[in-house]
ChimeraX commands (.cxc) that place a marker at each C-alpha (Angstrom):
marker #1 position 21.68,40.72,27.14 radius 0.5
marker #1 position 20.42,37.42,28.23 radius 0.5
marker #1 position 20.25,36.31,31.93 radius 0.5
marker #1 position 19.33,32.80,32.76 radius 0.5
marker #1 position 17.75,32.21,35.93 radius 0.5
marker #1 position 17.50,29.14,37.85 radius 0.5
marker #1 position 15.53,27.76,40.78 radius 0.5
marker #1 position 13.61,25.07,42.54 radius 0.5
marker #1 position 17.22,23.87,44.28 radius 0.5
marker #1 position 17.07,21.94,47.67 radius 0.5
marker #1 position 17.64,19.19,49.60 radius 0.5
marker #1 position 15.66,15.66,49.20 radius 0.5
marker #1 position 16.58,12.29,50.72 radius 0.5
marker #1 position 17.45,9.25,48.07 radius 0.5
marker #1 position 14.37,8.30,45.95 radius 0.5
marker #1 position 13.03,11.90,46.27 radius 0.5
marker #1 position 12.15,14.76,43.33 radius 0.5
marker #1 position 12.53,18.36,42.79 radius 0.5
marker #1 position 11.86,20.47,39.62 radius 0.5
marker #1 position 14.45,22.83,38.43 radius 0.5
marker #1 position 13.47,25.95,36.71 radius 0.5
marker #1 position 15.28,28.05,34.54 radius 0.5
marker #1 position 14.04,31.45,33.27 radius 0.5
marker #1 position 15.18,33.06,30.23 radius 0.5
marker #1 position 15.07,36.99,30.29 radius 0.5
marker #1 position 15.26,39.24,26.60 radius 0.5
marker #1 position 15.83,35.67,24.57 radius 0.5
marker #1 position 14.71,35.90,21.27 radius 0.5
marker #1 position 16.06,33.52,19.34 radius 0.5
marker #1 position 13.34,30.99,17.46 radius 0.5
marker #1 position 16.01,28.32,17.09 radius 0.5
marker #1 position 17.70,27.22,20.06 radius 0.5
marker #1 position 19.16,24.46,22.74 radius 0.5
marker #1 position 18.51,24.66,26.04 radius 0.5
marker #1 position 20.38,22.21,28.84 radius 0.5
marker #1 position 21.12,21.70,31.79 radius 0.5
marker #1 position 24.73,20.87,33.18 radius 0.5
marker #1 position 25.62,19.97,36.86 radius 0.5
marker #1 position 29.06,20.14,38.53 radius 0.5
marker #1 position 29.40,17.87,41.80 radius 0.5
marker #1 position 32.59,18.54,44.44 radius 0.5
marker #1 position 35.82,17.87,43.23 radius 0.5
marker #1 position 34.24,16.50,39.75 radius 0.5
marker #1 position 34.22,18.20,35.98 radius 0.5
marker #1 position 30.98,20.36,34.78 radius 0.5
marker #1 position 28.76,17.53,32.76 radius 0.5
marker #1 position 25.88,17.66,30.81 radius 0.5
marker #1 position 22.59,16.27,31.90 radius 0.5
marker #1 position 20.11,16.83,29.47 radius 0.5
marker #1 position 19.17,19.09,26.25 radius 0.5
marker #1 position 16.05,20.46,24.43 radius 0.5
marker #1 position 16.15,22.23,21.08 radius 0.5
marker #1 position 13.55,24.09,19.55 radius 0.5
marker #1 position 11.42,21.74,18.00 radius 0.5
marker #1 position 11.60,19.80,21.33 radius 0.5
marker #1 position 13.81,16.71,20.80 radius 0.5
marker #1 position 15.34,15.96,23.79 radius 0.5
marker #1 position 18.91,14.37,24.57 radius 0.5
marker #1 position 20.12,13.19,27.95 radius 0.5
marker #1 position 23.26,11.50,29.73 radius 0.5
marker #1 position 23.31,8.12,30.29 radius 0.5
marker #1 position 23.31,9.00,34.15 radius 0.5
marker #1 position 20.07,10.25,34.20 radius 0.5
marker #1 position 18.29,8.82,31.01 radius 0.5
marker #1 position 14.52,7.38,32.69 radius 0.5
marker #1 position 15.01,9.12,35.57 radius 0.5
marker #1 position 15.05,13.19,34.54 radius 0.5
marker #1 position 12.58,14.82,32.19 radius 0.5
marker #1 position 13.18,18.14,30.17 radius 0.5
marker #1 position 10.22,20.49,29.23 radius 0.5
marker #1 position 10.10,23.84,28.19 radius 0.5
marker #1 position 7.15,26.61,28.31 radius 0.5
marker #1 position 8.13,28.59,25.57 radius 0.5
marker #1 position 5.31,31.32,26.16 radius 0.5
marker #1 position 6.85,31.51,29.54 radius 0.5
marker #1 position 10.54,31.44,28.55 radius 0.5
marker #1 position 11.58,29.25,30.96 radius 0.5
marker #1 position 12.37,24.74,30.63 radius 0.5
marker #1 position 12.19,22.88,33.72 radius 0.5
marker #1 position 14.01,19.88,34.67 radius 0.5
marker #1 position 11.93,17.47,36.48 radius 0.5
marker #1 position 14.16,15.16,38.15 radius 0.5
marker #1 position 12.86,11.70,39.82 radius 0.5
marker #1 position 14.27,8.48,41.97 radius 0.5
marker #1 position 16.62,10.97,43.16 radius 0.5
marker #1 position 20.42,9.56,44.25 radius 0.5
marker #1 position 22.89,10.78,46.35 radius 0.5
marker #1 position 25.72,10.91,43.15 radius 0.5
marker #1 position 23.63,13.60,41.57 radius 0.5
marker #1 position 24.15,15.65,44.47 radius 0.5
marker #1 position 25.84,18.56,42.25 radius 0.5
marker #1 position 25.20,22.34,41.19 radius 0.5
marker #1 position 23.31,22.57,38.60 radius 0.5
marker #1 position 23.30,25.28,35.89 radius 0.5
marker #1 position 20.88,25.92,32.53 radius 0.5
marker #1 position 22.45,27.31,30.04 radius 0.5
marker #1 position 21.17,28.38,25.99 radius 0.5
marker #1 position 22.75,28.91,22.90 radius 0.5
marker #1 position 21.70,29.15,19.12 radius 0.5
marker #1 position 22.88,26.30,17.16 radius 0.5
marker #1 position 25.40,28.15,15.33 radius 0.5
marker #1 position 27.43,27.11,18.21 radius 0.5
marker #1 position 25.64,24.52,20.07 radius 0.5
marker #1 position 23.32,22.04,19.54 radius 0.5
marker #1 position 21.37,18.68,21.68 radius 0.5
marker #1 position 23.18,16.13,20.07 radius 0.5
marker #1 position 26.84,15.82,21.14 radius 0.5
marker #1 position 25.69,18.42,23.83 radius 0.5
marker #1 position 27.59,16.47,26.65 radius 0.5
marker #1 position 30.85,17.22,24.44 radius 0.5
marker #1 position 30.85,21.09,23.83 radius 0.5
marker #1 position 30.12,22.52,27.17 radius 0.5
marker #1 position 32.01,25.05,25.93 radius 0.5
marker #1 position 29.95,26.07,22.85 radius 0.5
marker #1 position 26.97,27.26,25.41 radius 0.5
marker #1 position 27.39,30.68,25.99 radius 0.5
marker #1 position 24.87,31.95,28.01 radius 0.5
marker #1 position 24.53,30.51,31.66 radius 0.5
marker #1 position 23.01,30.76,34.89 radius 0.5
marker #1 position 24.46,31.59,38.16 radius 0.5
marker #1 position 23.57,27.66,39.38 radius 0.5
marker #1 position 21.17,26.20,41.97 radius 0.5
marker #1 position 22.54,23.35,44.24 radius 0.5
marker #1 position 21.04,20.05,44.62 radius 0.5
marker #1 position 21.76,17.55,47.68 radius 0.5
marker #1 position 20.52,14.09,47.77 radius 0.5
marker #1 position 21.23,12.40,50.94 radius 0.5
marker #1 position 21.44,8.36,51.99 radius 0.5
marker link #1:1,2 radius 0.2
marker link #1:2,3 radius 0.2
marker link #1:3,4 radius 0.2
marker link #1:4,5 radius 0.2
marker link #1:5,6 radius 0.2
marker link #1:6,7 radius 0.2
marker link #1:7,8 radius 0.2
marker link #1:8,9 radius 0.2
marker link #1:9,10 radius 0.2
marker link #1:10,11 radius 0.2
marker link #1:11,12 radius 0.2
marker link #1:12,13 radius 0.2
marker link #1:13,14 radius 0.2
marker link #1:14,15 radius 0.2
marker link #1:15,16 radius 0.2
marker link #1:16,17 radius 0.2
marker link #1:17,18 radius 0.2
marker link #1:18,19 radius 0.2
marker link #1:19,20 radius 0.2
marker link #1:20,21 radius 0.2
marker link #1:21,22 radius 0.2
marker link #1:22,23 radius 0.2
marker link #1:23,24 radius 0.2
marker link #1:24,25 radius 0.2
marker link #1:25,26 radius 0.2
marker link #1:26,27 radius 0.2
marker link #1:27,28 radius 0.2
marker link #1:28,29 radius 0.2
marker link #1:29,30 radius 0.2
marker link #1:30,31 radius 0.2
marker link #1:31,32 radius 0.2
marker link #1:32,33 radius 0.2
marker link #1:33,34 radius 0.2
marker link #1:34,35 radius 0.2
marker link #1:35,36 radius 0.2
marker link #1:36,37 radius 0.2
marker link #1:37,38 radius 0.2
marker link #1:38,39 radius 0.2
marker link #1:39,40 radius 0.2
marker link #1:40,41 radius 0.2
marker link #1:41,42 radius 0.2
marker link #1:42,43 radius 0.2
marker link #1:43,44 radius 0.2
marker link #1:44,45 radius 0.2
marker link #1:45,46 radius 0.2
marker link #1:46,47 radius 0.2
marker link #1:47,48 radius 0.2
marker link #1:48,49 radius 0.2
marker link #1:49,50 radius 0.2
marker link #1:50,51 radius 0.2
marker link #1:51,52 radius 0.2
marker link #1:52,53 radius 0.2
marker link #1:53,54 radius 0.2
marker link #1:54,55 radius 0.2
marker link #1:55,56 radius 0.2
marker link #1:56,57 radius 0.2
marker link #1:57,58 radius 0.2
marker link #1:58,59 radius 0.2
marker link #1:59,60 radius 0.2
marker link #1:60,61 radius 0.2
marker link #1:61,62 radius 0.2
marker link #1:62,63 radius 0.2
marker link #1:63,64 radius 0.2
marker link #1:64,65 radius 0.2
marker link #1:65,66 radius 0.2
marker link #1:66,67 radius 0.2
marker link #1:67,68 radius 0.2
marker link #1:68,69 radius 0.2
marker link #1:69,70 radius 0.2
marker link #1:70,71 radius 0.2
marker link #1:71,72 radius 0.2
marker link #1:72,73 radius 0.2
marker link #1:73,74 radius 0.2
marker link #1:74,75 radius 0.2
marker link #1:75,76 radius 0.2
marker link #1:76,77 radius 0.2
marker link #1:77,78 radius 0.2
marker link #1:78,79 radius 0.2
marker link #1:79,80 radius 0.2
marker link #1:80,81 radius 0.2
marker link #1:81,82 radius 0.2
marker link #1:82,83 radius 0.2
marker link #1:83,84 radius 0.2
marker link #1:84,85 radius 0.2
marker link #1:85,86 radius 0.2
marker link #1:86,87 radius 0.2
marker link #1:87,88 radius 0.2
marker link #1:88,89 radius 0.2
marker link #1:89,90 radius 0.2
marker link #1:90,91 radius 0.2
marker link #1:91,92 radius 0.2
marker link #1:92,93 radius 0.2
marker link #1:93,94 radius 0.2
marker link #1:94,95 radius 0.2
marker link #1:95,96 radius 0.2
marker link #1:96,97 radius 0.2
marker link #1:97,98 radius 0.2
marker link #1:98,99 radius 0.2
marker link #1:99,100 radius 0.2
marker link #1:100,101 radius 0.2
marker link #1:101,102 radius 0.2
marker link #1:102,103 radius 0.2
marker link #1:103,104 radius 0.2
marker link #1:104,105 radius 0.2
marker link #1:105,106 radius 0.2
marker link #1:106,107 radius 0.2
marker link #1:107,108 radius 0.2
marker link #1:108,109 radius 0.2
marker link #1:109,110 radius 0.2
marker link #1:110,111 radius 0.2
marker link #1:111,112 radius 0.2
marker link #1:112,113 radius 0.2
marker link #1:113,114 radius 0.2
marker link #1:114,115 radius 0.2
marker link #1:115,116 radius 0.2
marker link #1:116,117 radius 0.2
marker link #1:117,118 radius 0.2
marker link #1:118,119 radius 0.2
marker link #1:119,120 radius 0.2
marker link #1:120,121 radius 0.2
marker link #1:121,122 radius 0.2
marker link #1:122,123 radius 0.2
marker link #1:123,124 radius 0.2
marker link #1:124,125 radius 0.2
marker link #1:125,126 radius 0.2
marker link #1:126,127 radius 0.2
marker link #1:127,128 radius 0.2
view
């Protein structure tokens, strides 16, 4: 069974950074996408960025220059490293994985629902 762990939450003020961390217990898959989703008040889960295994990387236009998606795959876990900070991406934010059988980087944005495993969240607020 894998469980997806996330940390590194908090709050920042506008222009500020945090680093989100996701573990990944018992995964053993060698082919893979990893991403990160976030899901604001009142708004629709959306996808944020997106690493597969051979480490090409896909983001939303939201965040594209701004967040940066890394994985330590000795460590099991990808980070999101996320920069210049704004009070819109004040959101939860979840990691999820899945084998690209069912889900893959590009197009990730689009089939939220072909990640199947997912962690319990970490909220991020971004104040003015």
């Amino acid at each position: 069974q894998v469980e997806l762990v996330e940390s590194g939450g908090g709050s920042v003020q506008s222009g500020g950074s945090l680093t989100l961390s996701c573990a990944a217990s018992d995964y053993t898959e060698t082919n893979y996408a990893l991403a990160w989703f976030r899901q604001g008040q009142g708004r629709e889960r959306e996808g944020v960025a997106c690493i597969d295994s051979d480490g090409t990387t896909n983001y939303s236009d939201s965040v594209k220059g701004r967040f940066s998606i890394s994985q330590d795959s000795a460590k099991k876990t990808f980070y999101l490293q996320m920069n210049n900070l704004k009070p819109d991406d004040t959101a939860m934010y979840y990691c999820a994985a899945e084998t690209p059988t069912y889900a893959y980087c590009p197009g990730f944005e689009e089939n939220i629902e072909g990640f199947g495993y997912w962690g319990q969240g970490t909220q991020v607020t971004v104040s003015s």
